[in-house]
N, C-alpha and C positions, 0 to 999 in steps of 0.2 A: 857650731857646737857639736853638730852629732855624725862630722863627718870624720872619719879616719884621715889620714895620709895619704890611702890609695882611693878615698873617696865612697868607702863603703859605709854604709852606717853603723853605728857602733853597735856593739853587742852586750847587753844588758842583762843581768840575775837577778834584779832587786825584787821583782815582782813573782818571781819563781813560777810564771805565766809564759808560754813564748809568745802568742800575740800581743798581751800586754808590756811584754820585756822591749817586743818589735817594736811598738810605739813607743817608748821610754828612748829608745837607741837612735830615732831618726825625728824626734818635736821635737824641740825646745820646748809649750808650753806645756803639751805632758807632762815634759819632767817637771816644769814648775808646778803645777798643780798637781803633781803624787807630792812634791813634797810640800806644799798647804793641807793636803789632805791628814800626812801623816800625824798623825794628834788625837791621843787617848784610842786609837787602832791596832791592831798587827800592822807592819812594815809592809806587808804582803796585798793586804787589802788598801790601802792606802795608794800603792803604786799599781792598785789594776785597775782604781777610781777612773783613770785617764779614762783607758781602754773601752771601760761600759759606757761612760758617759758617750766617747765619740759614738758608739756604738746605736746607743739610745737616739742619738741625736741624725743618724743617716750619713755618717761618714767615717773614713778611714783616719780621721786627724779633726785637731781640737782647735779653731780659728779666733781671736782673742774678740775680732770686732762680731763676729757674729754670737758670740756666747755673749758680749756685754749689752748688744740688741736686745736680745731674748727677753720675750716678756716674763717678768719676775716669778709668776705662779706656776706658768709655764715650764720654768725651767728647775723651778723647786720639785715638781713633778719627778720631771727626769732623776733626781736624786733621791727621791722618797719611794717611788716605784721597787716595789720587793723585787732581787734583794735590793733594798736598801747602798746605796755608795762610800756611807759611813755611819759612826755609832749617833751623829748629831747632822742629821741630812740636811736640813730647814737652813740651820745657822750653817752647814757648809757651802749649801748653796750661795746662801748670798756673798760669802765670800770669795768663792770664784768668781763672781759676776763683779765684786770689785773691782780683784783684783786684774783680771781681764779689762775692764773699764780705763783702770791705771793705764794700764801697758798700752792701750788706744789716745787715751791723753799726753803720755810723757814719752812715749815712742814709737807713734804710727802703729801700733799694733802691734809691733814685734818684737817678742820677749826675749831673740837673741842679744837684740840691739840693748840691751843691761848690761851685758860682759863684752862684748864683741870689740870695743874700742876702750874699755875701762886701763886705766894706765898702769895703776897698785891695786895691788890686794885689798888696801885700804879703800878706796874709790870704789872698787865694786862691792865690797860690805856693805856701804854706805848706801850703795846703790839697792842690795839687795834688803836690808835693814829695812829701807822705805815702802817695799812693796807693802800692800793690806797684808796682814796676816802671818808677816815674815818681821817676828822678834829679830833681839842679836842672835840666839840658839840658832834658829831656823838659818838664818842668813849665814852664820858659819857654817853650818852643816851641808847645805848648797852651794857654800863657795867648794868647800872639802870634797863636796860631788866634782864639781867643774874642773876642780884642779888634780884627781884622781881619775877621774872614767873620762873627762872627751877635752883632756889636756888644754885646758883654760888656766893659763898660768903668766898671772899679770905679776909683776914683780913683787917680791914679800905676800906672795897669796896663803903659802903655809901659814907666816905668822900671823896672818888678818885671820885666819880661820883656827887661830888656838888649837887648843890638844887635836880639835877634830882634823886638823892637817896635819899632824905627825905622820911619817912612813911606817909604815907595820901596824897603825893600828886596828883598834875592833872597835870603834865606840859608837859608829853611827851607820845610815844609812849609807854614807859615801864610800865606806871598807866593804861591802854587798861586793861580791863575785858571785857566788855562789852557794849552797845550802850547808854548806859548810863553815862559810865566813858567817852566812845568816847568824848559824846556830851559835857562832863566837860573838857575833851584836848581841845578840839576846841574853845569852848570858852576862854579857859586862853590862848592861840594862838594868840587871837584874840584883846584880852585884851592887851598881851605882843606887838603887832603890832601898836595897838593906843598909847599905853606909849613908845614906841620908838618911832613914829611920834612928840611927845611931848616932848622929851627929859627927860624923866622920868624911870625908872626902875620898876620892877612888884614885 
């Protein structure tokens, strides 16, 4: 997933962090868990969750069997420790440690292994649908990442990922280049929130 063509690792915006972007560009479960995180946060904070956590925790990188070890109180710590890792530490906690839990259950630990052999678009929805804490939203917005930033393109992956796989769009995390593309998520965010106060669609 986070390898380029010439084998470098990808280069990431979403976190507007470079160490944190570093670690987004070279996990896989980073990027999984920025995007679990993402939910009633900034975008910003959400994808630098990875980076403190590994941080807190005494390493460069975020290991799925060792975070689903983790004694439970223990690790609630690591995310309630000011600052804080999100706006609902407690309840995020435990669900990383699910969902890490999962990825040790249904794939040896390795959260590449979701997309890496997935055949359609439709198969890895499915796939990613099922993790803890990954609605349909979530899972198409993740597939939209995979098939946008580190070319994860199982066939009909656009259409498995709805509008959020359109080319040129702005509507989620997976159109993140840059502070510029940021400020154009946020705005149609924003736009999308007032046309659903209205009963309108975007």
């Amino acid at each position: 997933m986070t390898k380029s063509d010439n084998g470098k690792a990808r280069t990431m915006r979403i976190a507007q962090e470079p160490e944190a972007d570093e670690l987004l560009g070279r996990s896989p479960l980073a990027a999984l868990v920025g995007m679990l995180l993402d939910q009633q946060v900034p975008m910003e904070w959400a994808f630098t969750g990875p980076f403190t956590l590994a941080r807190r925790m005494g390493s460069d990188d975020l290991d799925a069997r060792e975070i689903a070890a983790y004694d439970p109180d223990a690790f609630t710590e690591l995310f309630t420790t000011k600052p804080a890792l999100h706006r609902y530490p407690g309840s995020m906690a435990k669900r990383v440690q699910q969902l890490c839990q999962y990825l040790v259950d249904e794939y040896d630990g390795r959260p590449e292994a979701v997309w890496s052999d997935a055949a359609t678009g439709a198969e890895l929805l499915k796939r990613l649908n099922a993790l803890p804490g990954f609605g349909t939203q979530k899972a198409q917005i993740f597939l939209a990442l995979l098939g946008k930033q580190f070319d994860v393109r199982p066939t009909g992956w656009r259409e498995a990922a709805g509008a959020y796989g359109d080319e040129g769009s702005h509507r989620s995390v997976a159109d993140i280049t840059g502070p510029e593309s940021l400020a154009e998520v946020r705005a149609f965010k924003q736009r999308a929130k007032a046309a659903a106060r209205a009963g309108r669609s975007v």
